[in-house]
Legacy VTK file of the C-alpha trace (Angstrom):
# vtk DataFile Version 3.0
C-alpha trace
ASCII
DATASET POLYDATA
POINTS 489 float
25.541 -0.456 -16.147
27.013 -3.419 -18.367
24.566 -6.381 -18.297
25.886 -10.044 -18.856
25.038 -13.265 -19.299
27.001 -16.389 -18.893
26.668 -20.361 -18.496
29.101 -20.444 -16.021
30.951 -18.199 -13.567
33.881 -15.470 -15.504
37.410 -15.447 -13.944
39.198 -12.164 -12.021
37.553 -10.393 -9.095
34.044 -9.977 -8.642
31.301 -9.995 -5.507
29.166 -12.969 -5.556
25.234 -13.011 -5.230
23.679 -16.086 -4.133
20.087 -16.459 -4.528
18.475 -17.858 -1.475
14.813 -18.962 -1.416
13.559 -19.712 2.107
15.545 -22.858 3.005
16.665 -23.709 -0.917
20.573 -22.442 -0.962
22.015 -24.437 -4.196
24.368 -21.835 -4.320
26.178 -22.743 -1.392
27.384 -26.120 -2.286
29.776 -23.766 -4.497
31.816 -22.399 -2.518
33.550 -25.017 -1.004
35.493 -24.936 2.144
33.840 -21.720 2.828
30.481 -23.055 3.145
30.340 -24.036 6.864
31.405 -20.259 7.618
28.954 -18.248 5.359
26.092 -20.893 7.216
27.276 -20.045 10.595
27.243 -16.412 9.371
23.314 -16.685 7.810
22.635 -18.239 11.529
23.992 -15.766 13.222
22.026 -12.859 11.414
18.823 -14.947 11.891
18.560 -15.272 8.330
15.633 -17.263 6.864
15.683 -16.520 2.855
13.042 -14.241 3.296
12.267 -11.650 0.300
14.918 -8.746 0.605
16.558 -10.008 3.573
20.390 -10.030 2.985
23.540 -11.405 4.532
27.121 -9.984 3.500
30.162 -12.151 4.313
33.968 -11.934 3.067
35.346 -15.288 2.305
38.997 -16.370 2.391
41.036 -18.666 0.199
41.173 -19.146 -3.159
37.233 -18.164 -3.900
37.604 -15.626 -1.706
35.892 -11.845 -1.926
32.657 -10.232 -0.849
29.585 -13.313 -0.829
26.056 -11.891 -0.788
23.426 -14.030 -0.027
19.756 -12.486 -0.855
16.647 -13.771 0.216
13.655 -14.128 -1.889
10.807 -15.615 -0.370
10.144 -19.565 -0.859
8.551 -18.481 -4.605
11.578 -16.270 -6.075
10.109 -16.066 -9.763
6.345 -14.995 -8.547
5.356 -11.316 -8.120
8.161 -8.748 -8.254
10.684 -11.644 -6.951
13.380 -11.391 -9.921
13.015 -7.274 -10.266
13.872 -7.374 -6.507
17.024 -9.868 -6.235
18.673 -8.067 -9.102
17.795 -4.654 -7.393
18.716 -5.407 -4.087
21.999 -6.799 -4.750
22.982 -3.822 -6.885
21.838 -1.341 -4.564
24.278 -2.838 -1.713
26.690 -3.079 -3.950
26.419 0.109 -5.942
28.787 2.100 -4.108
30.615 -0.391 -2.478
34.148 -0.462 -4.117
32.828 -3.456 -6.136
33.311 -3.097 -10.061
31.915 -6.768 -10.798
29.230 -8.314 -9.639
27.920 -11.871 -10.681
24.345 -13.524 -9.896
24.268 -17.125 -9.861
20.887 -18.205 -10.405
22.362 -21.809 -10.826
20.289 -24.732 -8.978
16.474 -22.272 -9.305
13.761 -22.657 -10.694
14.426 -19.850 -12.752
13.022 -19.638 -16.332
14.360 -17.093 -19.523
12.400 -14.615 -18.628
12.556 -14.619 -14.579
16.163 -14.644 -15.176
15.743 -11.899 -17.884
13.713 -9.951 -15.041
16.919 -10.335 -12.478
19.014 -8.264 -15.135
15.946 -5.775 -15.121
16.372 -5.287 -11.955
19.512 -5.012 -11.572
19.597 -2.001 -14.587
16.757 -0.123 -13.001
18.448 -0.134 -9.381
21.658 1.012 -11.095
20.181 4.430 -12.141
21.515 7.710 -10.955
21.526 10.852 -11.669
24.937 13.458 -10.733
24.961 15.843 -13.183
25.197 18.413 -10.741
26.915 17.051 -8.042
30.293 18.270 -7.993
31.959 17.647 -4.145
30.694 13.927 -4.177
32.966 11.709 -1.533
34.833 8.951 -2.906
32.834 6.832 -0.886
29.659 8.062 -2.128
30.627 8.129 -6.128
29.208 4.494 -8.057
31.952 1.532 -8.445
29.869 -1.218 -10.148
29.706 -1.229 -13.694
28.787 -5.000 -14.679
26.676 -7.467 -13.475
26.544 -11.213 -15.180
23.743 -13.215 -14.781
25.044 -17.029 -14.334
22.933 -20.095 -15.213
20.440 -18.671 -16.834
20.936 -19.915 -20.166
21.213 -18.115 -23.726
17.072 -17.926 -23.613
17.491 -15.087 -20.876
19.886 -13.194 -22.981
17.793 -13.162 -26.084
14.571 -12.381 -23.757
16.641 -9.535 -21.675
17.583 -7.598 -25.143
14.153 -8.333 -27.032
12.140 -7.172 -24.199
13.508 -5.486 -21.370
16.443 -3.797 -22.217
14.360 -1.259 -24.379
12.293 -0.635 -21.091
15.058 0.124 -19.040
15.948 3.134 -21.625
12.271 4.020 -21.504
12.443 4.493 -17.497
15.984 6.186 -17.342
14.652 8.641 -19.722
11.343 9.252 -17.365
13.439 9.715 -14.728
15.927 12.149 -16.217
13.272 14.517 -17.316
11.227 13.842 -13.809
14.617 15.016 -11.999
15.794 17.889 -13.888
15.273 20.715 -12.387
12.525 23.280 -13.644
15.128 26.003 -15.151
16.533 23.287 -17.776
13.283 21.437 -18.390
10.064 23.520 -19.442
7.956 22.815 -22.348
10.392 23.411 -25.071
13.219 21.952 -23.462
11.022 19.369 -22.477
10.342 18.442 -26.581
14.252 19.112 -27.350
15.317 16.678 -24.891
12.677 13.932 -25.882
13.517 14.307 -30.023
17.356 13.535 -29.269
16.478 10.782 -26.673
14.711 9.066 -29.671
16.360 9.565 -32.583
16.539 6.993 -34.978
14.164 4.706 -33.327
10.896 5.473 -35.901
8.876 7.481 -33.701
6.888 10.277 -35.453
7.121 13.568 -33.938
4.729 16.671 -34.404
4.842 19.540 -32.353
2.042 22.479 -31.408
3.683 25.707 -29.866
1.070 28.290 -28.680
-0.301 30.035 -31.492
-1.519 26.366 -33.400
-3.257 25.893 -30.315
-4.927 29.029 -30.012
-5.989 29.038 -33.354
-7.284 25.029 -32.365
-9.603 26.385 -29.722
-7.527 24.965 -26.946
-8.610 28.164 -24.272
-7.933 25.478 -20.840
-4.618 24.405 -22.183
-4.043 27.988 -22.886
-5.206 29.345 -19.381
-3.085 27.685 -17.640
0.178 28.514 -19.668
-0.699 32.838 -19.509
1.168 33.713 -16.439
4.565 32.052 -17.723
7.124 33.607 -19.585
7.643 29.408 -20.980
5.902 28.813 -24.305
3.459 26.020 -24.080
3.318 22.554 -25.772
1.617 19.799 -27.374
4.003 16.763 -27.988
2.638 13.900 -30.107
4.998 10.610 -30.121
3.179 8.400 -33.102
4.912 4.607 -32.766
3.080 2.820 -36.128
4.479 -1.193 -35.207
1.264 -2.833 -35.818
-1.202 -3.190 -38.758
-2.038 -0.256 -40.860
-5.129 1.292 -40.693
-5.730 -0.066 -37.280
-7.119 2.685 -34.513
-3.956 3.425 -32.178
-4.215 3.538 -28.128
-3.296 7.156 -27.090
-1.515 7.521 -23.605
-1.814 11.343 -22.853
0.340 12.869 -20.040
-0.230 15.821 -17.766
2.905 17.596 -17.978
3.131 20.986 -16.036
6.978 21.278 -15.730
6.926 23.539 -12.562
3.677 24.229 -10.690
3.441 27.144 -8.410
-0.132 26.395 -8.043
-0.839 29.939 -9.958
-2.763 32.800 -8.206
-4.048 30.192 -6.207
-0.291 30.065 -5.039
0.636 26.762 -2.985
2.252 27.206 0.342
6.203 27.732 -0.061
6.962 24.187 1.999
8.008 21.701 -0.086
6.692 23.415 -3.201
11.045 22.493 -5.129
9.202 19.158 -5.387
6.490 20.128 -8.106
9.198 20.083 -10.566
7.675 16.573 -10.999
4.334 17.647 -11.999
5.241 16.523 -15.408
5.496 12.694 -14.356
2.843 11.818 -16.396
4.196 12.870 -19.675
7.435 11.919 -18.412
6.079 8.614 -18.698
4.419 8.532 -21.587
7.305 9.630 -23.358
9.026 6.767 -21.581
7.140 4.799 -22.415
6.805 5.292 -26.175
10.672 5.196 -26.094
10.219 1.911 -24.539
7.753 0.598 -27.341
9.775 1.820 -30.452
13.043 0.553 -29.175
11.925 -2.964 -28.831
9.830 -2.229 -31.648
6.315 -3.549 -30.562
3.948 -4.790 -32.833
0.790 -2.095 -31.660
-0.051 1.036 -33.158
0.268 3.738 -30.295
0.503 7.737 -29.595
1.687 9.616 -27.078
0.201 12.770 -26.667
1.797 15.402 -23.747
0.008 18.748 -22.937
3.395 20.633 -21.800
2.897 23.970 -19.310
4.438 25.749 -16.874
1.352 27.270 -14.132
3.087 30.510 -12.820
1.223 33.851 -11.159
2.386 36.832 -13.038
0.248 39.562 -13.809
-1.108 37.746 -16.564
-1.769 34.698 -15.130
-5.533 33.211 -14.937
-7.891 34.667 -12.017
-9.960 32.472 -10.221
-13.602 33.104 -10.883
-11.996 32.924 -14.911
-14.121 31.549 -17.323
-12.536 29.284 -20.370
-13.981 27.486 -23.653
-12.356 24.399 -24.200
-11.370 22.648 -27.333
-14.063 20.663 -27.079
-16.025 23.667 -26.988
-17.654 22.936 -23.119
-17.067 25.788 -20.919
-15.500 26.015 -17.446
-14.982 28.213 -14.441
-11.587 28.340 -13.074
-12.588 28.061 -9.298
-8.883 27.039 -8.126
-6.160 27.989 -10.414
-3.914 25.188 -8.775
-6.301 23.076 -10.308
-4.640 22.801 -13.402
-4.190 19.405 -14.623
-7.224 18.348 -16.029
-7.673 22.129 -18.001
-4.329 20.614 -19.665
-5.407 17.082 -20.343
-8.835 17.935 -20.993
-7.831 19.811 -24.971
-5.303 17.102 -25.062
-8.244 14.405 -24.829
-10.211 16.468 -27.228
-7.314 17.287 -29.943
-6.325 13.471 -29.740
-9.666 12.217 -30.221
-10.169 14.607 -33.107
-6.938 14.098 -35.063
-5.462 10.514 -34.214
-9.199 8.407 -33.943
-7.442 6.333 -30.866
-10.020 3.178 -29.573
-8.527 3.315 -26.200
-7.102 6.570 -24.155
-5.263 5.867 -20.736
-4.260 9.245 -19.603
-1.621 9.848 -16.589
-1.342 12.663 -14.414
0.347 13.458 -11.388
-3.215 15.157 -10.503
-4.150 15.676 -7.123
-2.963 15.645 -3.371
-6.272 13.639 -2.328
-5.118 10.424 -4.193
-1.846 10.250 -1.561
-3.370 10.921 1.449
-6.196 8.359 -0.230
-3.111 5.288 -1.900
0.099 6.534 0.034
3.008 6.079 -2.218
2.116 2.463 -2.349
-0.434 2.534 -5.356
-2.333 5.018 -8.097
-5.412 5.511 -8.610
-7.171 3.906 -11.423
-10.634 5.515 -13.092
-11.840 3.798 -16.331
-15.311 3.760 -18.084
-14.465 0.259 -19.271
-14.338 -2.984 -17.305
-12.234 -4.692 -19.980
-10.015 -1.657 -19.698
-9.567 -1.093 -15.990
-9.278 -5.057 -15.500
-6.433 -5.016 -18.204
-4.529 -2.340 -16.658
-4.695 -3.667 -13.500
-3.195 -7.231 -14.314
-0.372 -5.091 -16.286
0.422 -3.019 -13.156
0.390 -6.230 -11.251
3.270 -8.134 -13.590
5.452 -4.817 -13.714
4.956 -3.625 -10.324
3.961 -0.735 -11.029
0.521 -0.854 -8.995
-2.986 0.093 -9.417
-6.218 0.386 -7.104
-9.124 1.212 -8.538
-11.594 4.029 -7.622
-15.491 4.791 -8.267
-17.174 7.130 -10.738
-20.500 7.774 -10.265
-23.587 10.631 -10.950
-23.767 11.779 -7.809
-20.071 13.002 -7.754
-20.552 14.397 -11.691
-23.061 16.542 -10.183
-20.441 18.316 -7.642
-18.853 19.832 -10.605
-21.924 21.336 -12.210
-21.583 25.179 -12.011
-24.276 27.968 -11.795
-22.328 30.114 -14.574
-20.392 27.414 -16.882
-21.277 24.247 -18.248
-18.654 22.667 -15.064
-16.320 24.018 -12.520
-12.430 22.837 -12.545
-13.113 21.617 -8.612
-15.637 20.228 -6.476
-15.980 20.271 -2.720
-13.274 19.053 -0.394
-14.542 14.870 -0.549
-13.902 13.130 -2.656
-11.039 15.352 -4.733
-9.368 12.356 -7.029
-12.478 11.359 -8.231
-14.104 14.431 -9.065
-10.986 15.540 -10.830
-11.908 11.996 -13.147
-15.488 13.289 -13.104
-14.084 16.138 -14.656
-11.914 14.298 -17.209
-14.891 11.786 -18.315
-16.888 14.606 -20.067
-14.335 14.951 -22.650
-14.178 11.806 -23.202
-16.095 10.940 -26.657
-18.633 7.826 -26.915
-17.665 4.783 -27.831
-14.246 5.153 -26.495
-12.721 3.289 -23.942
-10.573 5.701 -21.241
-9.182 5.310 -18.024
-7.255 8.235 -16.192
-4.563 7.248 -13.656
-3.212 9.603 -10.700
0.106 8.805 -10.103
0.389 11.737 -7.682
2.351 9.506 -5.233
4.195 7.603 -7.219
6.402 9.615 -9.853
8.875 10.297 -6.749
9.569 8.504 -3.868
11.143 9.392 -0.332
12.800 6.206 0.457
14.412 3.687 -1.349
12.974 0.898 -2.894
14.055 -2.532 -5.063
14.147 -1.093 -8.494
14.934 2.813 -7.447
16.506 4.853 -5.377
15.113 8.107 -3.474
14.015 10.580 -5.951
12.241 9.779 -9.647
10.670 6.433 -10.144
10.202 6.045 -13.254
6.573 4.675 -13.093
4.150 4.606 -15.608
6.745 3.194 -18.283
6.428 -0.366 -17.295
2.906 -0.741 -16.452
1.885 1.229 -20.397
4.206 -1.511 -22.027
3.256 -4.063 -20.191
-0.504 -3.063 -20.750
0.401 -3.076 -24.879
2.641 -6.228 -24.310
-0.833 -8.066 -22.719
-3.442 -6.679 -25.008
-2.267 -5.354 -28.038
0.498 -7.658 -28.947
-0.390 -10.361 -26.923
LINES 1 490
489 0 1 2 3 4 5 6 7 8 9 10 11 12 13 14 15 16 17 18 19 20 21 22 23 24 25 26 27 28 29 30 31 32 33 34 35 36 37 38 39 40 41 42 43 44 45 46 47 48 49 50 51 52 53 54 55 56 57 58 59 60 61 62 63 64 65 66 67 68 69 70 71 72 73 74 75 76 77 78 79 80 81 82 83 84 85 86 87 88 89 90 91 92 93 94 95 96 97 98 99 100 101 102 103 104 105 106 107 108 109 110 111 112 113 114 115 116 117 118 119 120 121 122 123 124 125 126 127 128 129 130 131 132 133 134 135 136 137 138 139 140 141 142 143 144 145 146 147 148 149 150 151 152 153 154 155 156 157 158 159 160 161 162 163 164 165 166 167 168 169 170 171 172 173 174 175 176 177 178 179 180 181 182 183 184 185 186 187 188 189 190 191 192 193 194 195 196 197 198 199 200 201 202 203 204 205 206 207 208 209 210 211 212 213 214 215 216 217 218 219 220 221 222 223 224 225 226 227 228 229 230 231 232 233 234 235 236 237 238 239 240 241 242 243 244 245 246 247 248 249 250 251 252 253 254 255 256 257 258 259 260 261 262 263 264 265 266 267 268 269 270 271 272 273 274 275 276 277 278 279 280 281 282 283 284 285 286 287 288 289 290 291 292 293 294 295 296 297 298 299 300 301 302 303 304 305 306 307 308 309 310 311 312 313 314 315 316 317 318 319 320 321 322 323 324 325 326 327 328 329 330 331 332 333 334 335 336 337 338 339 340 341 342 343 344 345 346 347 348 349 350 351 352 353 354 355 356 357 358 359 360 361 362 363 364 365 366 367 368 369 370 371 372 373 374 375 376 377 378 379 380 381 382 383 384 385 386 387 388 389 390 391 392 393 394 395 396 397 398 399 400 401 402 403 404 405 406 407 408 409 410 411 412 413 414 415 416 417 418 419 420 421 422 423 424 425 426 427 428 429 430 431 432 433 434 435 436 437 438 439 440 441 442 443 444 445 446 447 448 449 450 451 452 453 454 455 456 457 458 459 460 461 462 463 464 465 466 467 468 469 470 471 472 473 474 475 476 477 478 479 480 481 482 483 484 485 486 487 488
């Protein structure tokens, strides 16, 4: 998708968006003659400006073509307000024959970077994936390929290419790996695709295969990689934008490219969906594409622990007993389970090697957080009030939201087991945040971690503003925005 900006309206043939919040419709007085028609047509759909609501009208004479009007609530620049007018309108218009669109945000309040955040939207809605869709109908193949943004002013251009458009590359690639299917991408595909994705933007690369790690110590990693035929990983994305010898903040992402559940097989329904049990390194990769190509001023590392969990006659029993990296030991009670033995040695080798201050890991990590958030919000854990307070106000300004959950002693204890220093699962309650519980005692003092389980958010059902059904891309926005706030800020 092409994005534009211009002062005033281009010539040819293009669908018009017109911004309406609640009863404010500048946008009207603009299309001349045809305004009393397009109001009769907004009274006849009972339309108030509301956020998302939409009215579609075809208008004759010499401004004639397609008119959208989209609603965005009486305050369009608060909240997710621009992200949602630029999405909407593309996602009606996406497929519909349309090859131009243009946004007038002429006669709103709408300042450089609101109006930056309309193009955002727009980009992010525009997103699809077909490689392997070969008997798509006519009807159902994409038609738009630009959108301009009118009346926004050369400020929003500037702010949409120093800020957002780097994000927007940073999601798509999320998304592709999160939607390939788990034959092309497994740990080593998984690194291949990421190294040519980046290329030439100044990230540092390293890469462990299995034998480094075994050699490291790394025995939960390890564990849950023995029943595939798929080598395992360790990916390490090193982005060095902000002043030397400065500690880095490490995002570390669970990334178990297919997940049968192991021995502790998961029931056969619906199991073609854990392809995107790698959405947390999925975004951290994203994300570090994100932060190198607008090259932001913060030192940061992304570190992705990279399995596939599979039940072959090798694969880890349950009643298993493994010795971390960190040199704590753990019984394997519930091979399907495996998350946290993957981002467990990740904590420990990133602590070791890379010295990081602040550690925000992201998994997609366990059923319990959806049927706790929905698909609404993850689940945020942090040892750190600063932290967890930070990350929240990030998720909040990219939409990308957060709700956070308790850690206490009295869960810790569920863990405790009679053979090992801590079993991999606790009892039934309470799942999410013993799986944090879990995650906590590898964390080393002094630093500052939070752990957040996007279980129901790398993939979504339905539609919504910035996405379509399938990969979401989350995680990307709210770790830049979080470095954008705190590091840079």
């Amino acid at each position: 998708m092409e994005i534009r900006f211009s002062d005033t309206r281009p010539s040819g043939d293009f669908a018009l968006v017109l911004p309406a919040a609640g009863s404010t419709r500048p946008g009207l007085d603009s299309i001349g003659d045809a305004k009393s028609a397009v109001e009769g047509a907004l009274k006849r759909n009972r339309f108030e400006g509301e956020s998302g609501a939409m009215v579609e009208h075809f208008v004759e004479g010499d401004k004639g073509g397609r008119l959208l009007v989209v609603g965005t609530g009486d305050d369009a620049t608060l909240g997710e307000g621009p992200e949602k007018l630029g999405g909407g309108a593309v996602a009606r218009l996406l497929t519909s024959g349309e090859t131009s669109a243009v946004i007038d945000l002429s006669g709103l309040n709408y300042d450089a970077d609101a109006a930056a955040r309309v193009a955002l939207g727009a980009a992010l809605r525009s997103w699809r994936y077909d490689r392997y869709r070969t008997k798509l109908k006519d009807k159902q193949k994409p038609t738009l390929t630009s959108v301009t943004i009118v009346g926004a002013g050369a400020d929003a251009e500037k702010r949409y290419a120093s800020r957002y458009a780097a994000v927007v590359e940073g999601v798509s690639l999320t998304r592709e790996l999160v939607t390939e299917p788990p034959n092309i991408i497994y740990p080593e595909t998984f690194v291949e695709r990421v190294q040519k994705s980046i290329e030439g933007l100044g990230l540092e690369v390293q890469v462990l295969g299995g034998e480094q790690m075994a050699k490291l110590g790394m025995g939960a990693l390890l564990g849950v990689s023995q029943g595939s035929v798929r080598e395992p990983r360790l990916l390490v994305l090193k982005w060095n934008g902000g002043k030397q010898g400065d500690a880095p903040v490490a995002f570390i992402g669970k990334g178990v490219t297919f997940d049968t559940g192991g021995i502790s097989i998961k029931p056969a329904a619906n199991m073609e969906a854990m392809k995107w049990d790698m959405g947390g390194a999925g975004a951290v990769v994203g994300a570090m594409k994100a932060l190198a190509g607008r090259k932001a001023k913060a030192n940061v590392v992304g570190v992705c622990g990279l399995v596939e969990n599979m039940p072959d006659g090798n694969a880890q029993r349950p009643g298993d007993v493994v010795t971390t990296m960190s040199g704590q030991t753990v019984e394997v009670i519930n091979t399907d389970a495996e998350g946290r033995l993957v981002l467990c040695d990740a904590m420990t080798w990133t602590q070791r090697n890379l010295k990081p201050k602040t550690i925000v890991d992201l998994a997609t990590l366990t059923g319990a957080m959806v049927i706790t958030l929905g698909h609404e919000y993850a689940g945020i854990f942090a040892n750190n009030e600063i932290l967890a307070a930070a990350l929240i106000k990030a998720a909040d300004a990219s939409g990308d939201k957060l709700w956070r959950q308790p850690l206490a002693e009295a869960y810790d204890r569920l863990i405790d087991s009679q053979i090992a220093d801590m079993k991999n699962v606790g009892p039934r309650e309470a799942g999410s945040i013993t799986a944090a519980q879990f995650l906590q005692r590898y964390v080393d003092d002094g630093v500052a971690w939070a752990h957040l389980d996007i279980a129901g958010m790398a993939w979504s059902d339905k539609d919504k503003p910035t996405y379509g059904k399938g990969a979401t891309g989350y995680g990307v926005r709210l770790l830049d925005q979080y470095i954008a706030d705190t590091a840079e800020g």
